[in-house]
C-alpha positions as CSV (number, residue, x, y, z in Angstrom):
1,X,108.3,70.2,90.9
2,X,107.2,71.0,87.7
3,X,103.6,70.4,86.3
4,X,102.9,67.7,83.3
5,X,102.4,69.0,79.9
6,X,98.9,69.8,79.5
7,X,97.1,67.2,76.8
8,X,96.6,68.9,73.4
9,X,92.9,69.4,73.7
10,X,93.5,70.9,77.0
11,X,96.5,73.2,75.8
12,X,94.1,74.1,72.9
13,X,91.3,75.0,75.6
14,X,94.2,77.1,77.9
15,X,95.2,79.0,75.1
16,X,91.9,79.8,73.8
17,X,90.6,80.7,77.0
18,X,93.8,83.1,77.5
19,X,93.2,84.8,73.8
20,X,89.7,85.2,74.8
21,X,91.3,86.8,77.7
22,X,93.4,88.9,76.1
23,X,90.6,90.6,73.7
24,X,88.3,91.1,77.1
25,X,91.3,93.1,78.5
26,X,92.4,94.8,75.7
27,X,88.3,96.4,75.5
28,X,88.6,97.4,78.8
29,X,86.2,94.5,80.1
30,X,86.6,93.5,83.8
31,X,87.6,89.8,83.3
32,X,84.4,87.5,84.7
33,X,85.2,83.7,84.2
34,X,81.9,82.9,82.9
35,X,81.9,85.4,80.3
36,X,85.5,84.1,79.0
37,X,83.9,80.6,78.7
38,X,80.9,81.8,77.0
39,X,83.1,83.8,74.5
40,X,85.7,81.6,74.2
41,X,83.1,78.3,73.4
42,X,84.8,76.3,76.2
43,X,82.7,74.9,79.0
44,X,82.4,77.1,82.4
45,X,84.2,74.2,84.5
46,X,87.2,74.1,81.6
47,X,88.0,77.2,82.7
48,X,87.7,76.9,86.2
49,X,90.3,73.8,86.2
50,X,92.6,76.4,84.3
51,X,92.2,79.5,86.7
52,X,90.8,79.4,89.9
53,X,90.2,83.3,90.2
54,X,89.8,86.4,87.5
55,X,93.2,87.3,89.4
56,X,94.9,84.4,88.4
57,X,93.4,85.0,84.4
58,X,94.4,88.2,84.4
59,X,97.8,87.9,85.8
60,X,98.3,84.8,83.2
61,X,97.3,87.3,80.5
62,X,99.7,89.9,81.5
63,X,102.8,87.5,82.7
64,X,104.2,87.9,78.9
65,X,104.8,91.6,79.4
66,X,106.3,90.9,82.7
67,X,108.5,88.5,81.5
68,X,109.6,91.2,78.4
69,X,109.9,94.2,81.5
70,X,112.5,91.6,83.1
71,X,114.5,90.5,80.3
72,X,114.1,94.5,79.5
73,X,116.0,95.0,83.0
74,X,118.6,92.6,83.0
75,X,119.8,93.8,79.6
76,X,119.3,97.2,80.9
77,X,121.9,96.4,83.7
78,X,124.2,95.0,81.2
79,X,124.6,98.7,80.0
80,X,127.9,100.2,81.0
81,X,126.6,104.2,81.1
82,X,124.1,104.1,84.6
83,X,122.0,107.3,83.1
84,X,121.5,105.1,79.3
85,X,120.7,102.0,80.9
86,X,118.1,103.4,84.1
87,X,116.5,106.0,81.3
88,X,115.9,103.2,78.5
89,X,114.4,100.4,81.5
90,X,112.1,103.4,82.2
91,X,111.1,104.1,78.9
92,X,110.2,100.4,78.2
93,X,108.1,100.1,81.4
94,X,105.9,103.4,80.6
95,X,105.5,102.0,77.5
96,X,104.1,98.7,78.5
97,X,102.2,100.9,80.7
98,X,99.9,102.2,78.4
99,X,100.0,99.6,75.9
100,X,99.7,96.4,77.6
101,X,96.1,97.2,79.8
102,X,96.9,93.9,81.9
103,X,99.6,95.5,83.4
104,X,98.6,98.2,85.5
105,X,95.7,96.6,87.3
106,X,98.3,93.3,88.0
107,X,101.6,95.7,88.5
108,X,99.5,97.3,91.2
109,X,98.0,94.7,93.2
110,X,99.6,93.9,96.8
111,X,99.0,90.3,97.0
112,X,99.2,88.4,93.5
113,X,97.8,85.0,92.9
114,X,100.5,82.8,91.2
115,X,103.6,82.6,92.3
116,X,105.2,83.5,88.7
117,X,103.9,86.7,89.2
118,X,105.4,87.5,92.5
119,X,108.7,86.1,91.2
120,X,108.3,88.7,88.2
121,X,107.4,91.4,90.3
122,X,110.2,91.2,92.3
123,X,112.6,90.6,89.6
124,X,111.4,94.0,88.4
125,X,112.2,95.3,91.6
126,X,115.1,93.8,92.2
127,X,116.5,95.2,89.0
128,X,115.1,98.9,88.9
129,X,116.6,99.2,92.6
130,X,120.0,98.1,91.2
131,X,119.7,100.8,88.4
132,X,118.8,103.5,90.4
133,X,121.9,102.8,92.8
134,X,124.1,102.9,89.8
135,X,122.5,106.0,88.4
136,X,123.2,107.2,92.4
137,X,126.5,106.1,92.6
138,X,127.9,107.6,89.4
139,X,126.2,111.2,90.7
140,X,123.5,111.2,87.3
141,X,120.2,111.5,89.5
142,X,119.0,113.2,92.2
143,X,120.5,112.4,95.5
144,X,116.7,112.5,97.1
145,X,114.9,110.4,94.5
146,X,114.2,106.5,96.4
147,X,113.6,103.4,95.1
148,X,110.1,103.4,96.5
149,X,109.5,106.7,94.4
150,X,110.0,105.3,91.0
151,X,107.0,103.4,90.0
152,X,104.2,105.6,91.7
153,X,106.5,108.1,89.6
154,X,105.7,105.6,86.2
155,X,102.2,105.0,87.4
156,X,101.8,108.9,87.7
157,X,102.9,109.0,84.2
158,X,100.5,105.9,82.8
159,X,97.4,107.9,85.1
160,X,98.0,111.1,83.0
161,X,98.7,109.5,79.7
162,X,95.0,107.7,80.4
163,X,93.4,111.1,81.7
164,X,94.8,113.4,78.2
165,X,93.7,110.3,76.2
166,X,94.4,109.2,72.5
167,X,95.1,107.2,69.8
168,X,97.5,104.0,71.0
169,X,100.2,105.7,68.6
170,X,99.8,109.2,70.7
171,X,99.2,107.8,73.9
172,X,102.7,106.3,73.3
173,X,104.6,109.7,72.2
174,X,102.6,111.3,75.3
175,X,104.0,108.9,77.6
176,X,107.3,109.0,76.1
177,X,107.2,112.8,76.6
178,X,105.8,113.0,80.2
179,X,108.8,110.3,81.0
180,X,111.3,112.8,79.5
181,X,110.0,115.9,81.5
182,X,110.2,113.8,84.1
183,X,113.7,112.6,84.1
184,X,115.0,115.6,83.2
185,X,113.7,116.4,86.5
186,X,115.4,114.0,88.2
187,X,118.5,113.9,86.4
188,X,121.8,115.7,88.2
């Protein structure tokens, strides 16, 4: 069942409130409903009938980058060399990391609120599994490195990028350079 399209005043009042969102996130402001209708100029109850929780903001704010990480993946498994395809899925998710600051918080939540996000989550499972059991199979990682390993592996990575700090543009080369020590690790 799919939902009916939302009026235009209402669309108008979504997307505003998810902008607003977006901003609040982006300043490193714990997302409060009341303070995203107050700074958005929409009513308290407006955005109450949009999102029932903070979670279910927040995960609507960062379901754009999960959407990119999946259609990241499946093109990644349309890569015929296992090492090219698991190394450049990596790269794009430690990027996203520590650019997109809805991520981590939602990426590392056990129970999500909407069920889009749980789809995405596991599609993002689903497809870093498979690449990792190519990368196995043609003998180009480690033997002992698990699925479960990789992303508290990436989230090590986004923790330490955060910790040294930085412009966006360094934080981005730092975390391309931690991913790279770390592969080289990892890599047979």
């Amino acid at each position: 069942m799919t939902a009916a399209p939302l009026r235009k005043d209402a669309a108008r009042n979504w997307e505003r409130i998810v902008a607003t969102a977006r901003a609040l996130v982006d300043q490193g402001v714990t997302l409060q409903l009341n303070d995203v209708a107050h700074r958005a100029g929409v009513g308290v109850a407006t955005v109450y009938r949009h999102f029932a929780t903070p979670e279910a903001l927040l995960e609507t704010v960062a379901a754009p980058c999960l959407e990119d990480l999946a259609a990241c993946g499946e093109q990644a498994l349309a890569e015929p060399d296992p090492w090219r395809a698991l190394e450049g899925f990596l790269l794009r998710v430690v990027e996203a990391q520590v650019t997109d600051a809805a991520l981590p918080p939602v990426a590392s939540t056990a129970t999500d609120t909407l069920p889009r996000t749980t789809e995405l989550k596991r599609s993002l499972t689903t497809v870093g599994t498979a690449l990792l059991a190519r990368a196995h199979a043609a003998g180009v990682v480690r033997a002992d490195l698990a699925a479960v390993d990789v992303v508290p592996l990436m989230c090590g990575i986004a923790h330490a990028v955060a910790v040294r700090g930085g412009a966006p543009a360094d934080r981005i080369d730092t975390a391309r350079r931690y991913l790279a020590i770390l592969l080289d690790g990892v890599q047979t």
